[in-house]
DRENPA-3360 file (N, C-alpha, C; in nm, 2 decimals, always signed):
BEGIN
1 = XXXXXXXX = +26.74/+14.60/+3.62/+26.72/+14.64/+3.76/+26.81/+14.74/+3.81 ~ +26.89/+14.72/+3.77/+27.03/+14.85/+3.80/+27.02/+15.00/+3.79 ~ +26.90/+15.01/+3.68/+26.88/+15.12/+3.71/+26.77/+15.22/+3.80 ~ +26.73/+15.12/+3.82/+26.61/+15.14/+3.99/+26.71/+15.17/+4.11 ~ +26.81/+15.09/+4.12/+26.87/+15.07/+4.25/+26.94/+15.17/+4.23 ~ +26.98/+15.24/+4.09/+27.05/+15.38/+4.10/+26.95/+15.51/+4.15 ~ +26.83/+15.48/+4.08/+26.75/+15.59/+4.14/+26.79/+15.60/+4.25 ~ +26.70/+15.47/+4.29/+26.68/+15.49/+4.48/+26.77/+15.53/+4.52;
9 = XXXXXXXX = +26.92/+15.45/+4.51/+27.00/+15.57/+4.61/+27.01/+15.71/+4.54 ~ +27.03/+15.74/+4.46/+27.04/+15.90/+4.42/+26.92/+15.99/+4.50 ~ +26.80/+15.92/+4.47/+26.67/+16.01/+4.56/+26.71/+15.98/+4.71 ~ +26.76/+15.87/+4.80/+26.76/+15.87/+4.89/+26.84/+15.95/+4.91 ~ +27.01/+15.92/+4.88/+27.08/+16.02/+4.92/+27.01/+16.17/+4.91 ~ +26.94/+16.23/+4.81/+26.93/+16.36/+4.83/+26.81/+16.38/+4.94 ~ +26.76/+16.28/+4.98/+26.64/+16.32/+5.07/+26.72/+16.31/+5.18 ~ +26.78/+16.21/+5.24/+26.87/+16.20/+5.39/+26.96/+16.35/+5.41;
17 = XXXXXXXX = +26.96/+16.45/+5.30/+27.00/+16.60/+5.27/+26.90/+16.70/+5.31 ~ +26.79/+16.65/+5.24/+26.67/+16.72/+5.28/+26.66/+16.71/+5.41 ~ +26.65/+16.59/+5.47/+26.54/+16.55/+5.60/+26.66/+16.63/+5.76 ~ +26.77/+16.56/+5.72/+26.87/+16.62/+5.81/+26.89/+16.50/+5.87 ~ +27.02/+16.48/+5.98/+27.06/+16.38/+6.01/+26.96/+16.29/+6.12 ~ +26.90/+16.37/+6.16/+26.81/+16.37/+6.30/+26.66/+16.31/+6.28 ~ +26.60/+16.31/+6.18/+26.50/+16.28/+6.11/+26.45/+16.14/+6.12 ~ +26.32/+16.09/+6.20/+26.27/+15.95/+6.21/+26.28/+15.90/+6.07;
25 = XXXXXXXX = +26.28/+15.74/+6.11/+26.24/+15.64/+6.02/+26.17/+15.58/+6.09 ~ +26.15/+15.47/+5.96/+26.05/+15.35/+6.03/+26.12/+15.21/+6.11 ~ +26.28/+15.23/+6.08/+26.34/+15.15/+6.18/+26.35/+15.18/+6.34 ~ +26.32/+15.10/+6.37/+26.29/+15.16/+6.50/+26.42/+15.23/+6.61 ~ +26.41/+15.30/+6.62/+26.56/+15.33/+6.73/+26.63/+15.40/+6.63 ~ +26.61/+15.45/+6.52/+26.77/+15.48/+6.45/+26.71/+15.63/+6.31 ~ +26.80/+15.69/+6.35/+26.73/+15.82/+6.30/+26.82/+15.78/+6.16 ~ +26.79/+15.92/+6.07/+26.79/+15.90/+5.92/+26.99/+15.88/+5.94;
33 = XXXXXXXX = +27.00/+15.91/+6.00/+27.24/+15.89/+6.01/+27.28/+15.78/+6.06 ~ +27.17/+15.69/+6.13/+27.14/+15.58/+6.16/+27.15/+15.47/+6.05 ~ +27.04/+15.51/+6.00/+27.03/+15.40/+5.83/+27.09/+15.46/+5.74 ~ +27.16/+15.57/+5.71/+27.25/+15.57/+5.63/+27.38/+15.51/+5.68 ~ +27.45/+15.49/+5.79/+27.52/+15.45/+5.90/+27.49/+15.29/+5.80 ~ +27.45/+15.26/+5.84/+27.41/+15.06/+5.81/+27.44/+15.07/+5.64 ~ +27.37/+15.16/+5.56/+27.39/+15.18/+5.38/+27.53/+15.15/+5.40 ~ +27.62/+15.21/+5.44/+27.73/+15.27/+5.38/+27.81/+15.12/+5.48;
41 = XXXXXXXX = +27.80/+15.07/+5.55/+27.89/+15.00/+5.64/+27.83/+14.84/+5.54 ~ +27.69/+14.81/+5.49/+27.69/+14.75/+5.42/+27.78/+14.70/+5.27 ~ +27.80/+14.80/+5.22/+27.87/+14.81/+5.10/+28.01/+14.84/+5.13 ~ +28.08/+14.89/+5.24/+28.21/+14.91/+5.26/+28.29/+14.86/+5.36 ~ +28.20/+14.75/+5.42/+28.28/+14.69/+5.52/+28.23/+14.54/+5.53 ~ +28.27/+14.45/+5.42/+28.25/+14.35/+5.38/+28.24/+14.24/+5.52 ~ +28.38/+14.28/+5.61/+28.42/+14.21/+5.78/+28.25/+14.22/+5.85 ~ +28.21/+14.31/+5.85/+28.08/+14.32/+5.89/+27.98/+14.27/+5.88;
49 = XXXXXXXX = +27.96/+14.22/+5.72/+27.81/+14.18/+5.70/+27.76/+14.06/+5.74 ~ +27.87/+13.96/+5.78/+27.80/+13.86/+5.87/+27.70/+13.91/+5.98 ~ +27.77/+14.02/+6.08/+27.66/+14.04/+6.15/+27.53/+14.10/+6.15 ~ +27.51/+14.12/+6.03/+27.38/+14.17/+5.96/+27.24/+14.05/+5.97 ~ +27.36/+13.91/+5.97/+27.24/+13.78/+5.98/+27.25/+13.74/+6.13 ~ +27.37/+13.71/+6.17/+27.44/+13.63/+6.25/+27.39/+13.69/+6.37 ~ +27.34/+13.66/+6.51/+27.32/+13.72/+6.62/+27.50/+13.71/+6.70 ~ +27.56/+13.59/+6.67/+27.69/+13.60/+6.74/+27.77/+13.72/+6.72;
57 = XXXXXXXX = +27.76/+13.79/+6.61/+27.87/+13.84/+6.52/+27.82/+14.01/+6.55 ~ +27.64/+14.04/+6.58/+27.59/+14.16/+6.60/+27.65/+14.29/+6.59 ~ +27.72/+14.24/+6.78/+27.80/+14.35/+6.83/+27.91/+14.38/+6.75 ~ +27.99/+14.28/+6.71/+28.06/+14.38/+6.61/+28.02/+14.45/+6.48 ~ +27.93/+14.43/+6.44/+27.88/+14.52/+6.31/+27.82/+14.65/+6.38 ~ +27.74/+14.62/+6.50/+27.71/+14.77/+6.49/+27.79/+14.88/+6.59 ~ +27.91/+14.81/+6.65/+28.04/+14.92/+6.63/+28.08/+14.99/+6.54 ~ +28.10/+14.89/+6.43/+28.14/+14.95/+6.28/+28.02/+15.06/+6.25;
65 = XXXXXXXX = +27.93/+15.03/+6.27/+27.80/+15.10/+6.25/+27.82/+15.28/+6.34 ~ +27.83/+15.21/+6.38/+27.83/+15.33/+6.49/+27.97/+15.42/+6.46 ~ +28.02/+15.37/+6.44/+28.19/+15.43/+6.39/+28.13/+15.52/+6.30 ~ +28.08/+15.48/+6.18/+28.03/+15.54/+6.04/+27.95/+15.63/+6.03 ~ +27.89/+15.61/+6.15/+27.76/+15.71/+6.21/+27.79/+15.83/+6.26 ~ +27.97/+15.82/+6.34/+28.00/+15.93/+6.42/+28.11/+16.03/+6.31 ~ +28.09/+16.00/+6.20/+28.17/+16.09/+6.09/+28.08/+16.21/+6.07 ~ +28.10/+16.31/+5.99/+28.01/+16.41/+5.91/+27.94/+16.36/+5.88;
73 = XXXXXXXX = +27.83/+16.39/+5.91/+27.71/+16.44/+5.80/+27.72/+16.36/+5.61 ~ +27.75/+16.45/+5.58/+27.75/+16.55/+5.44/+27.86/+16.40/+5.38 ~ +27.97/+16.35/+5.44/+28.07/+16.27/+5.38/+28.00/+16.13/+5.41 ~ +27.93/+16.12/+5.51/+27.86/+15.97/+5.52/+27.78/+15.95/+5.45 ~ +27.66/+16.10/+5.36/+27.56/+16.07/+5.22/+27.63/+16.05/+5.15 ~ +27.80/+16.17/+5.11/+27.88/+16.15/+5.01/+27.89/+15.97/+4.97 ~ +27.95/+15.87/+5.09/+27.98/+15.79/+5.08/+27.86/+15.69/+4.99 ~ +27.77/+15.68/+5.11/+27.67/+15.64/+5.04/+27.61/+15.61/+4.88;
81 = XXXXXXXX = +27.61/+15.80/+4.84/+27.62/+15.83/+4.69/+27.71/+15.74/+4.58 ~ +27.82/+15.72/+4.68/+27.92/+15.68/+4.58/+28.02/+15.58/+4.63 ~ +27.97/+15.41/+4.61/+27.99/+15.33/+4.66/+28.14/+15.27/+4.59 ~ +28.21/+15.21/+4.65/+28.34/+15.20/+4.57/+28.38/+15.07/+4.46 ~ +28.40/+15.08/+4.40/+28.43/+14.99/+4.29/+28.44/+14.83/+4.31 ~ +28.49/+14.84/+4.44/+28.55/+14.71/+4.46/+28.42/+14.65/+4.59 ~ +28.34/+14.66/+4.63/+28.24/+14.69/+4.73/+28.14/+14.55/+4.61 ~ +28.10/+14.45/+4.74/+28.08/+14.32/+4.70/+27.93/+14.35/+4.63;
89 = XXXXXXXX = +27.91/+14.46/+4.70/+27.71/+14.49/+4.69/+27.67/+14.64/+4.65 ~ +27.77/+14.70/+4.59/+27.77/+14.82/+4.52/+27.81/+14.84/+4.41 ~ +27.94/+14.77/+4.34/+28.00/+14.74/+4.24/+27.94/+14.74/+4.06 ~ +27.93/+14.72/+3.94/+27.85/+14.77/+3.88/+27.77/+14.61/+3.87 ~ +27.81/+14.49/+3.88/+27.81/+14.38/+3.85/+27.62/+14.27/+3.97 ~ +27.68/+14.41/+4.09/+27.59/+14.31/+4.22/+27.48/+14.45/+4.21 ~ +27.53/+14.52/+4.13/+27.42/+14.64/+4.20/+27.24/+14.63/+4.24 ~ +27.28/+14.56/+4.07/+27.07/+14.52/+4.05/+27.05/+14.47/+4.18;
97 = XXXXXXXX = +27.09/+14.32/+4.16/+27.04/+14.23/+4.21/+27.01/+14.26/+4.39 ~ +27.15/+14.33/+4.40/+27.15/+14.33/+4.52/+27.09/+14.46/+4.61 ~ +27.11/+14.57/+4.53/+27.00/+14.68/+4.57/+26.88/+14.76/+4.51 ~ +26.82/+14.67/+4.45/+26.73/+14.73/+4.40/+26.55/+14.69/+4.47 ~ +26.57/+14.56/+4.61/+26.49/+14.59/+4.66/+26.52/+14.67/+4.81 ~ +26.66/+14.64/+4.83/+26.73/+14.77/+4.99/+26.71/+14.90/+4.93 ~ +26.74/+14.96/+4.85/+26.74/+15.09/+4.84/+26.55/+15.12/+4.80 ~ +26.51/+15.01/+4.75/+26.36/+15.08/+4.78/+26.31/+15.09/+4.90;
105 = XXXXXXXX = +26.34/+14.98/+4.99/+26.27/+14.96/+5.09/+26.31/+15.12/+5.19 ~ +26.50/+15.12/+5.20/+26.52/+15.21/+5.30/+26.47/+15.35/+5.25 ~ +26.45/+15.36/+5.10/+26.39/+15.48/+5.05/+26.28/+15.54/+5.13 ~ +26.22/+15.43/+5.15/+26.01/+15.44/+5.20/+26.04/+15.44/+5.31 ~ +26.13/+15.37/+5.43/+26.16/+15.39/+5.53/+26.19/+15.53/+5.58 ~ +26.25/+15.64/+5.50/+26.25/+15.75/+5.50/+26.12/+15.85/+5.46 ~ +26.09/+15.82/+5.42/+25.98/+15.88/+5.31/+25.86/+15.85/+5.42 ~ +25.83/+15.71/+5.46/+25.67/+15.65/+5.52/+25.68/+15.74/+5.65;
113 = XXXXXXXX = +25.80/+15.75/+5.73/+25.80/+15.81/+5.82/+25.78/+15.96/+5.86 ~ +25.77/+16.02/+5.78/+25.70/+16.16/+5.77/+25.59/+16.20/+5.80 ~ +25.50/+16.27/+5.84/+25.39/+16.28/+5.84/+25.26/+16.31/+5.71 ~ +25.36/+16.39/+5.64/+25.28/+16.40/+5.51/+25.36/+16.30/+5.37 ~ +25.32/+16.18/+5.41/+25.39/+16.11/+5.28/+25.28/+16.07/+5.19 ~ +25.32/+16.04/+5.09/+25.18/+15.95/+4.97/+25.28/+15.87/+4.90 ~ +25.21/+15.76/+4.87/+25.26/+15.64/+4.78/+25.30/+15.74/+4.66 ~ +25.45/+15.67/+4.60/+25.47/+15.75/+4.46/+25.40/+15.65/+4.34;
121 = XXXXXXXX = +25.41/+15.73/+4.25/+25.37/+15.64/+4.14/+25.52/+15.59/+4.06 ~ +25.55/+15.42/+4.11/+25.62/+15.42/+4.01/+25.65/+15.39/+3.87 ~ +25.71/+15.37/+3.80/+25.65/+15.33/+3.70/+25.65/+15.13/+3.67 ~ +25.59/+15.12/+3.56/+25.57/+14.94/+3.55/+25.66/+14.88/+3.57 ~ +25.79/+14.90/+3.51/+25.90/+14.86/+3.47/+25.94/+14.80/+3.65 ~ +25.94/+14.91/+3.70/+26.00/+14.90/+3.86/+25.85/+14.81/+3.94 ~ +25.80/+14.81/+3.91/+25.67/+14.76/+4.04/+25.71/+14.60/+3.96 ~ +25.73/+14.56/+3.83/+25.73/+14.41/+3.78/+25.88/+14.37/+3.88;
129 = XXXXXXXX = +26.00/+14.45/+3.86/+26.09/+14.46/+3.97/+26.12/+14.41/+4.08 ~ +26.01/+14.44/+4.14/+25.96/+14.45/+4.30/+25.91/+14.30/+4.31 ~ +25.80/+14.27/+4.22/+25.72/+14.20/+4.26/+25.76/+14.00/+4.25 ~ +25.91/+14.01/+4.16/+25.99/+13.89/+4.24/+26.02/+13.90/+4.33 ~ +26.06/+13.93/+4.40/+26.11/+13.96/+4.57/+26.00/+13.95/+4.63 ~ +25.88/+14.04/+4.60/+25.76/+14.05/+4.71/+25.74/+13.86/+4.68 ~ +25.73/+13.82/+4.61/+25.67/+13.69/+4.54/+25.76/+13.59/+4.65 ~ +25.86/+13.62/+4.67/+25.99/+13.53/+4.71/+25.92/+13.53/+4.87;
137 = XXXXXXXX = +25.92/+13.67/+4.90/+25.93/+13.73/+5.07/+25.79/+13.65/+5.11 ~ +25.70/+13.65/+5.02/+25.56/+13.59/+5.04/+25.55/+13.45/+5.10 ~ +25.66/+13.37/+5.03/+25.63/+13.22/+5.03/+25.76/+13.20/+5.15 ~ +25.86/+13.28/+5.18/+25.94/+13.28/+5.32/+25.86/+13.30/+5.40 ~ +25.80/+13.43/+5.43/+25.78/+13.47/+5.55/+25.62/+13.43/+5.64 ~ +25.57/+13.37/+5.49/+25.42/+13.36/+5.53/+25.40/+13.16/+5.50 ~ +25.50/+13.11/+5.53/+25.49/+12.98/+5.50/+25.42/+12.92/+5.61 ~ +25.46/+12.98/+5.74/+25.39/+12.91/+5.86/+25.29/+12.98/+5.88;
145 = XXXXXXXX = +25.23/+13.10/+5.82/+25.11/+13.14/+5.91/+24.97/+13.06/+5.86 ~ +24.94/+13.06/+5.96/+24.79/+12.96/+5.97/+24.68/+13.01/+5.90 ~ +24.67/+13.00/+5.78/+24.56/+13.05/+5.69/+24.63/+12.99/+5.56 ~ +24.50/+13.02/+5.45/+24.50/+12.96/+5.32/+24.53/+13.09/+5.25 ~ +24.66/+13.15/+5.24/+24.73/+13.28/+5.19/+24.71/+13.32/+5.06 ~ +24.62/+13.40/+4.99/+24.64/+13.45/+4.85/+24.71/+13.58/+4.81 ~ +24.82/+13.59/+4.75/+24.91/+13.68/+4.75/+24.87/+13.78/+4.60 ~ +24.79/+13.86/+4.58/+24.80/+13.92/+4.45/+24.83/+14.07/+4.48;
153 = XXXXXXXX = +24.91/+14.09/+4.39/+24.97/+14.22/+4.27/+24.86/+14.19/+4.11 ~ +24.77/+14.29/+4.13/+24.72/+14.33/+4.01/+24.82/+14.34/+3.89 ~ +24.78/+14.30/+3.80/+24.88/+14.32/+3.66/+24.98/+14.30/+3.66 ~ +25.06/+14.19/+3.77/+25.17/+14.17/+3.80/+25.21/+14.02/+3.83 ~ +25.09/+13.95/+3.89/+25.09/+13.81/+3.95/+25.06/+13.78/+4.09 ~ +25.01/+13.62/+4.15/+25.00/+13.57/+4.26/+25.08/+13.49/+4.30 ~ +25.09/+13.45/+4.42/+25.10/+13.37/+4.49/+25.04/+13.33/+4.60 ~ +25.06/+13.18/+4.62/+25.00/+13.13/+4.74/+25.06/+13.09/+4.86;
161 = XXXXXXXX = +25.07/+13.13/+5.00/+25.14/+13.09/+5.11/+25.06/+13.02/+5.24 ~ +25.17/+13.05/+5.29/+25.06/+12.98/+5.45/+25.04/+12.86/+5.51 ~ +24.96/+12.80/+5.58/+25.02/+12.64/+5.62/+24.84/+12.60/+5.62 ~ +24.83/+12.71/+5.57/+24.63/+12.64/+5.53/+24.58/+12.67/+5.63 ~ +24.42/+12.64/+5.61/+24.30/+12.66/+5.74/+24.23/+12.80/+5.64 ~ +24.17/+12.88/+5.71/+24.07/+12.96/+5.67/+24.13/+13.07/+5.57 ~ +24.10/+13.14/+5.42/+24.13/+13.16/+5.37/+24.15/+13.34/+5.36 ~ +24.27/+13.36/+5.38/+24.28/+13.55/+5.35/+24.37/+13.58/+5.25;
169 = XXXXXXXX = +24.30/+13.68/+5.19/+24.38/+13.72/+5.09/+24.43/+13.86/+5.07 ~ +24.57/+13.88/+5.09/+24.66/+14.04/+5.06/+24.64/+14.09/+4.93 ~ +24.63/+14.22/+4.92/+24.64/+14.24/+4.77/+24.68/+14.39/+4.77 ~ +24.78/+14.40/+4.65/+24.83/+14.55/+4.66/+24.95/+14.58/+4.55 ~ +24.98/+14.74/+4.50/+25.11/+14.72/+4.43/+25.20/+14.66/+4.44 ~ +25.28/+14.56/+4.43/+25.40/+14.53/+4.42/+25.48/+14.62/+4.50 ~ +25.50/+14.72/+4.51/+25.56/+14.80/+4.58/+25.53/+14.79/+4.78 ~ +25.39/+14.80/+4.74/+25.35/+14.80/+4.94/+25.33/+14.67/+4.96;
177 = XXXXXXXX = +25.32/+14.54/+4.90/+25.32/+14.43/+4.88/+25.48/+14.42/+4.91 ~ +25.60/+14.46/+4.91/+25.70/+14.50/+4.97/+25.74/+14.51/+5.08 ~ +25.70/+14.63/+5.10/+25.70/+14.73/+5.24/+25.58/+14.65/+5.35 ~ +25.47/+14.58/+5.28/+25.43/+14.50/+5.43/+25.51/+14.37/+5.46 ~ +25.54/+14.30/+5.34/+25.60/+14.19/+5.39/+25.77/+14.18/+5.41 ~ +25.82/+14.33/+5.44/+25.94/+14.30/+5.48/+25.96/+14.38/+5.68 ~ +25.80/+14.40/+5.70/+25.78/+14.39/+5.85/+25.74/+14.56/+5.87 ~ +25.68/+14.59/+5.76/+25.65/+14.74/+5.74/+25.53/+14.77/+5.76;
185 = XXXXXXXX = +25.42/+14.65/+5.78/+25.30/+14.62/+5.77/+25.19/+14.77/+5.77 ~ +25.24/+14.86/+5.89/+25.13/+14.96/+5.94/+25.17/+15.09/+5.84 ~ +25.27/+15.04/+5.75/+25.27/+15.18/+5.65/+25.24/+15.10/+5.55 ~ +25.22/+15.01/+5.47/+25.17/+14.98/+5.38/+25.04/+15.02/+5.33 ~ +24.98/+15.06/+5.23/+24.87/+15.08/+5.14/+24.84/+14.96/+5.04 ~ +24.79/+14.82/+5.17/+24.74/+14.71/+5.10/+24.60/+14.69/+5.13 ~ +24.53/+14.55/+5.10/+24.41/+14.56/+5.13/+24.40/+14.38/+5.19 ~ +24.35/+14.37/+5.26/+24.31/+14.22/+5.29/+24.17/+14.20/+5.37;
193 = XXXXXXXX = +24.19/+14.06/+5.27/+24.04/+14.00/+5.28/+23.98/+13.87/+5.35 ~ +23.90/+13.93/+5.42/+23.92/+13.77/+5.54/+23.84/+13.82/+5.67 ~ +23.87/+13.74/+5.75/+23.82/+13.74/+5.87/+23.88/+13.87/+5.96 ~ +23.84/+13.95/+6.05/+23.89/+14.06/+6.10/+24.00/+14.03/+6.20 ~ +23.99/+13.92/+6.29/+24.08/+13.85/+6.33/+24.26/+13.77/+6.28 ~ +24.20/+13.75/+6.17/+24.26/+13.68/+6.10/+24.36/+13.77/+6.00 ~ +24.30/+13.88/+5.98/+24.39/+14.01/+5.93/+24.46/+14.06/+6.04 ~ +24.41/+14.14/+6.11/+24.47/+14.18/+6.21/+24.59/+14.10/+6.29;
201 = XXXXXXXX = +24.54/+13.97/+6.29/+24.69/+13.89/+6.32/+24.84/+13.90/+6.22 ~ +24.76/+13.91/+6.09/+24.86/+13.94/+5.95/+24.91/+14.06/+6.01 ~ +24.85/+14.15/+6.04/+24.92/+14.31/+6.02/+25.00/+14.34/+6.14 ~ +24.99/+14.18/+6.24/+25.12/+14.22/+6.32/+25.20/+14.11/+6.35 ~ +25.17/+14.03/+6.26/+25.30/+13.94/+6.22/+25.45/+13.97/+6.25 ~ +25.53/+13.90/+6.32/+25.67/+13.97/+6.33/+25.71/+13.91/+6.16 ~ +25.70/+14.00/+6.04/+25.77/+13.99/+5.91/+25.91/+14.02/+5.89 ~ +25.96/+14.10/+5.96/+26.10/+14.18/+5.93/+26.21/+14.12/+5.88;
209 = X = +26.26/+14.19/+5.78/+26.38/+14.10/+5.72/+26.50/+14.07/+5.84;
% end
C-alpha cells in the first residue's frame, strides 16, 4: 500500500503546483492552501490531531492550520512532499496504512473539483487497496440508514449494510465507492439501484469522514 500513498502525494503535490494556491476543492470553505494547510499540520503537528476528531479541541487545530496556511506557497507543497522521519503518519512504517486512503481521497478532492475532470484509470492493484476501507466506511457509515444496503465493487467484492426495510443497492469502482462514502457523494461515478426516493436520500446522506 505504501506505494500508492507515495504516488498520491507526489501527483498531489505536483498538481496543488499546477492548480495554484487559490484553486477550489471539494472541501467546502478551503481552497487548494487550505488542504494542503490540514496535509502538512496532519503529519507535523502531532499536538493537533486530536482536534481533527475532537469538537473540544477544533479551535486549536485550525489555528495551527491556519498558521501553516499563512507560510509560502512553494515551502508548504515542499513540506507536504517531504514529510519528516519522525512524523507519526508519514514515516516509512505508518505510511501505507495511514495514507493511502487520505492522499487518495484529497487527491480527487482536487482533481473532482475542476471543471473538466474524468475518473483516472487506476490500476488493480490500487482499486483492491481502496476497496477495504470502502468495505469498512460501508458498514460505519451506512449501518443506520433505513434500507436493505448492497455494497458491490465489481471484481473486487460486497458488502451488506443498513438497518433493513426496502432494498438498494450502490455499485461502483472501488475507488468512487470511496469518494461517495466518505461524503463526496455528488462527485462520485456510482450507480444505484432502488427506489428514486430512496437513492436520492443516499446521495445526500451526511457521510463525511
Amino acid at each position: 500500500m505504501a506505494r500508492y500513498a507515495q504516488t498520491e502525494r507526489r501527483e498531489l503535490a505536483d498538481l496543488f503546483l499546477t492548480v495554484g494556491p487559490d484553486a477550489p476543492t471539494l472541501n467546502a470553505g478551503w481552497t487548494a492552501r487550505d488542504l494542503a494547510a490540514h496535509l502538512v499540520v496532519r503529519e507535523r503537528r502531532p499536538d493537533a490531531l486530536p482536534g481533527l476528531r475532537l469538537p473540544s479541541l477544533s479551535r486549536y487545530t485550525e489555528r495551527v492550520r491556519q498558521a501553516a496556511a499563512a507560510q509560502p506557497y512553494p515551502r508548504l507543497i515542499d513540506q507536504l512532499r517531504r514529510p519528516p522521519w519522525w512524523s507519526p503518519l508519514g514515516n516509512p512504517l505508518t505510511d501505507g496504512p495511514a495514507n493511502t486512503l487520505e492522499f487518495f481521497i484529497h487527491h480527487e478532492d482536487v482533481r473532482r473539483a475542476r471543471p473538466d475532470w474524468r475518473p483516472r484509470e487506476l490500476p488493480p492493484g490500487q482499486q483492491a487497496a481502496l476497496w477495504k476501507p470502502a468495505s469498512l466506511l460501508a458498514r460505519l457509515r451506512l449501518r443506520r440508514f433505513p434500507a436493505a444496503l448492497l455494497i458491490q465493487a465489481v471484481g473486487f467484492g460486497e458488502v451488506r449494510a443498513g438497518a433493513g426495510g426496502e432494498p438498494l443497492r450502490l455499485e461502483g469502482a472501488p475507488a468512487e465507492l470511496v469518494i461517495f462514502l466518505s461524503g463526496r457523494q455528488s462527485a462520485a461515478r456510482v450507480h444505484l439501484d432502488g427506489t428514486p426516493a430512496l437513492a436520492e436520500r443516499l446521495r445526500t446522506a451526511p457521510l463525511g469522514l
